[in-house]
N, C-alpha and C positions, 0 to 999 in steps of 0.2 A: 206265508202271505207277504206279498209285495205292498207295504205299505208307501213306497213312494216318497223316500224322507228328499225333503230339500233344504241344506244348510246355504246361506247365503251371508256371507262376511257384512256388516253395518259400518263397522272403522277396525282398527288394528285389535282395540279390543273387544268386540260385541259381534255376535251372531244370530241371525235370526233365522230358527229352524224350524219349518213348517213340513206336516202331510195330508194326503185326503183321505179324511175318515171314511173307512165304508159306507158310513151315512149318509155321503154326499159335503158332510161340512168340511172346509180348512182350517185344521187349527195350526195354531202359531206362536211362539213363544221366543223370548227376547236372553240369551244367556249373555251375563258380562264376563270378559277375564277373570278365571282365580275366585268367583262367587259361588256362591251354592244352588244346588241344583234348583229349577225352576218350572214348575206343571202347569194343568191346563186338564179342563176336562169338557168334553165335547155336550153336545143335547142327548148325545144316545149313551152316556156314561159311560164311555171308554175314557183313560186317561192316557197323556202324555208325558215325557218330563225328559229331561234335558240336564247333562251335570258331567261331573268326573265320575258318578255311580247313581245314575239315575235308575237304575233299578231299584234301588234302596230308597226313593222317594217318593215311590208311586203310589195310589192309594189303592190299592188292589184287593178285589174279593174272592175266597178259594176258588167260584169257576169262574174267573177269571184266567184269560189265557193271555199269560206275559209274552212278550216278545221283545228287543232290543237289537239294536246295529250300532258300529261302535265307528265315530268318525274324528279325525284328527281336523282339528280349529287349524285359523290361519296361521295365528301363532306356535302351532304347534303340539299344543294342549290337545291330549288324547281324551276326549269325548265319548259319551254314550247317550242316543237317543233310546227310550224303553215306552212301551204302549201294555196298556193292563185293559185288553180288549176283552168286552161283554160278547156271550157268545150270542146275541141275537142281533148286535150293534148294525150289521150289514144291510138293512134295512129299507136304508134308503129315501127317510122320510115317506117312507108308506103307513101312514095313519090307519089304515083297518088293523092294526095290531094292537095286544092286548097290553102293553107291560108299561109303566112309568118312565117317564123322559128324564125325570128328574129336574125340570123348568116346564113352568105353571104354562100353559097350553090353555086356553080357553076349550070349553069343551061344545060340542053339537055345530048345527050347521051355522054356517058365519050369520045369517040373521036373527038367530037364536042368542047369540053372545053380546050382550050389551056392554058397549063399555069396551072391549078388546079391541085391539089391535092387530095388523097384519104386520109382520115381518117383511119387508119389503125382497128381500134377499132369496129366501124360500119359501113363501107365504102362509108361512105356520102363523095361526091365530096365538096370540101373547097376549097377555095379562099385562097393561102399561104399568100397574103400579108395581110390580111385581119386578120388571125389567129394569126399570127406573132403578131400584133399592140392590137390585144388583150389578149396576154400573151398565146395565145393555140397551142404552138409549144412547141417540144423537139427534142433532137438533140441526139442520140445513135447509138452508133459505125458510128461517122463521118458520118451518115445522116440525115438530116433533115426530122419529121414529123409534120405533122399538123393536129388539131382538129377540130372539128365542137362545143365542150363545154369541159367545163373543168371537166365534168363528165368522159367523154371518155381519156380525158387529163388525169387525176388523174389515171383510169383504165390502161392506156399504162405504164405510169412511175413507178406503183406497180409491174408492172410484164409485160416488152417486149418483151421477147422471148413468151410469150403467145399469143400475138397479129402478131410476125411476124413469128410464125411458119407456113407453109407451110396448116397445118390441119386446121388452124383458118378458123370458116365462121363469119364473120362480123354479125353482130345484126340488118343490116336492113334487 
């Protein structure tokens, strides 16, 4: 499977190595020279990680299906990106499916949900307190937003007038 890695240098020492999970999310994660390896796991519980043996970092379940590409940093430093992909992950933020996200999703039809919030990025109903206590909120022009992952999270704070202009359709 072509997962798409994109390694993109920060300064001489830092990398930041992003791909697009079958789901539809981007994730992203920030490697410094000579540190230890670095993860990340998506809405659909695939994991990422990023290191001199990121293999060895990932939190991976027996069916889970490992995969890794092995890429050489600016500096030099030979690298491994590694993914500990769920086998249903592919998904696509298609919600008629039965299995846990593993992040609090408000459940039934959005008039049904009190109190939740829409994810502005993919328009998954989210639990604000819930998003909050795990860092997946931002706060622009004096409002409050909240995530479903910090893929989405990272995609809003690059560029929020993208996500709250009127023409956006959400990714689910």
């Amino acid at each position: 499977m072509n997962l798409h890695l994109i390694v993109t240098p920060q300064d001489e020492s830092a990398v930041l190595a992003g791909y697009s999970c079958p789901c539809g999310c981007q994730q992203r994660v920030t490697y410094e020279r000579g540190g230890p390896g670095v993860t990340d796991a998506c809405c659909c519980g695939n994991h990422f990680a990023v290191g001199q043996n990121a293999t060895a970092s990932l939190e991976s379940k027996p069916r889970d299906r490992v995969e890794f590409q092995a890429f050489a940093a600016p500096w030099g430093e030979e690298l491994q990106a590694a993914w500990a992909l769920v086998e249903d992950a592919g998904h696509a933020h298609d919600h008629g499916h039965d299995h846990d996200h593993g992040h609090t999703v408000a459940e039934g039809p959005e008039a049904d949900v009190a109190g939740a919030a829409r994810d502005p990025v993919c328009g998954m109903m989210v639990d604000p307190a819930v998003a909050r206590e795990k860092g997946l909120h931002s706060r622009y022009r004096d409002t409050d937003y909240f995530f479903c992952g910090k893929g989405c999270k990272l995609d809003f704070d690059d560029d929020p007038e993208r996500y709250l202009d009127p023409s956006h359709v959400p990714s689910m």
